[in-house]
N, C-alpha and C positions, 0 to 999 in steps of 0.2 A: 041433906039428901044426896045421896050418891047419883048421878047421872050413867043414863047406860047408853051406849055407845052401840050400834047393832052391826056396825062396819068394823068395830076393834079385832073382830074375828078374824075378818080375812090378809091383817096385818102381821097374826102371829105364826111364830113357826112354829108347825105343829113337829111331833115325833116321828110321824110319818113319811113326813119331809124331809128329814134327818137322816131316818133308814134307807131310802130311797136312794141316798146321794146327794143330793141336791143342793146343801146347804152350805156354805161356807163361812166361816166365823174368821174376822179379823182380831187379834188380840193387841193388847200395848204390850211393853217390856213390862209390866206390871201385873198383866195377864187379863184386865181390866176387857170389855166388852171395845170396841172400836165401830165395831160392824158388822153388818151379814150382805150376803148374796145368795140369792136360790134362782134355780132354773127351773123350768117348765115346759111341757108338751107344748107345741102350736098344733094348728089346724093346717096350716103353711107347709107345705115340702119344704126341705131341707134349713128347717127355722125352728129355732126354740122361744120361748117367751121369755123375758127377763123377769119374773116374780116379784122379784123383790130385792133392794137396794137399798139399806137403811146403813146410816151414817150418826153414833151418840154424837148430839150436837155440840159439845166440847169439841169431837174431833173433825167437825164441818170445816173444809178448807186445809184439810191437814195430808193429803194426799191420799187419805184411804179407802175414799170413793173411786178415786181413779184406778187406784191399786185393785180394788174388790171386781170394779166393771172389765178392767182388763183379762186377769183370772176368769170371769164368766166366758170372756168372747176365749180365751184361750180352750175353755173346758169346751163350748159350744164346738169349737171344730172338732177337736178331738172325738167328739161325738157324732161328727159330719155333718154337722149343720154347718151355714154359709151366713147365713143373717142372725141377728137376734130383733127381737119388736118389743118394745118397751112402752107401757101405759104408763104415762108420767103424771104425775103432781106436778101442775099447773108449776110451781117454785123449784121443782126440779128440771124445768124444761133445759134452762141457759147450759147448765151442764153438762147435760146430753146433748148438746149441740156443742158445746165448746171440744166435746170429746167425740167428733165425730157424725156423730147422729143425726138424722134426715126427718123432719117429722113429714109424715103422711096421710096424714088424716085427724080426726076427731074421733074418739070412743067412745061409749058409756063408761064409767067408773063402775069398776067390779065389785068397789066396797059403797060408794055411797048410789044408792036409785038417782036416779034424774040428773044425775051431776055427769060433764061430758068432761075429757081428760086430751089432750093433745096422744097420740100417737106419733111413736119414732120408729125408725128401724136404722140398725148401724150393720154393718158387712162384719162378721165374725174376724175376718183376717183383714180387717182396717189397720193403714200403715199409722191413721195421724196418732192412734194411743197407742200403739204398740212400741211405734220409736222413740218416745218417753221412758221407758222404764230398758233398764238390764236386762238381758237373755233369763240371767238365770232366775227373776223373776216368774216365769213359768215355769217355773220346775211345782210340783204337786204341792208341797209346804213350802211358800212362796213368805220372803223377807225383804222388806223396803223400807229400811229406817228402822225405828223400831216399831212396827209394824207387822203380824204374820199373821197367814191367811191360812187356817188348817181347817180340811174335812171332820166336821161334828158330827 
């Protein structure tokens, strides 16, 4: 019996999201899936939400989260926002702390009811990920290794 999931929903990237902008796809030199990043409205003046951060677990540890999260805070100014706020998976927290990120509170989880999620916020034009990577990393189709982060 197949199990259903009622949270799987809000983990996928819809088309919507994609037409929007929003989305950013890391690819290998192989053309292989790496990752995604998508942004999001806040409620917050000059802040966008972080959606979504998803890393194939072969390529956990391999710089492409770092790379995807930068890209986001890079886009997020561009867009004039100052902050971004991230609902973390409890097993993603260390990362977004190691990469800058401030938790401030507790949330609810947007995909699972009753389950509460660490809350972060990181400064859009934070130095400590920024001075990590090459300039010309933020350029729009952004290259780190073999690694590229293009708008889908």
């Amino acid at each position: 019996m197949k199990h259903s999931w009622p949270w799987r929903a809000r983990l996928e990237v819809r088309p919507e999201h994609i037409d929007a902008g929003d989305v950013w796809v890391a690819t290998a030199a192989d053309g292989s899936i790496a990752g995604i990043v998508a942004l999001g409205p806040s409620d917050q003046p000059r802040t966008l939400d972080l959606e979504k951060l998803f890393v194939a677990p072969q390529r956990i540890r391999s710089g492409v989260g770092r790379m995807l999260l930068a890209y986001a805070m890079a886009e997020a100014r561009r867009r004039g926002a100052r902050r971004l706020t991230i609902l973390s998976d409890p097993y993603a927290a260390a990362f977004y702390e190691r990469n800058g990120a401030i938790q401030i509170g507790v949330a609810p989880s947007d995909a699972i009811p009753g389950r509460m999620l660490p809350l972060f916020e990181i400064q859009a034009g934070s130095d400590a990920l920024m001075r990590s990577f090459p300039r010309n990393v933020m350029s729009h189709n952004i290259y780190y290794g073999k690694y590229r982060a293009t708008r889908r």
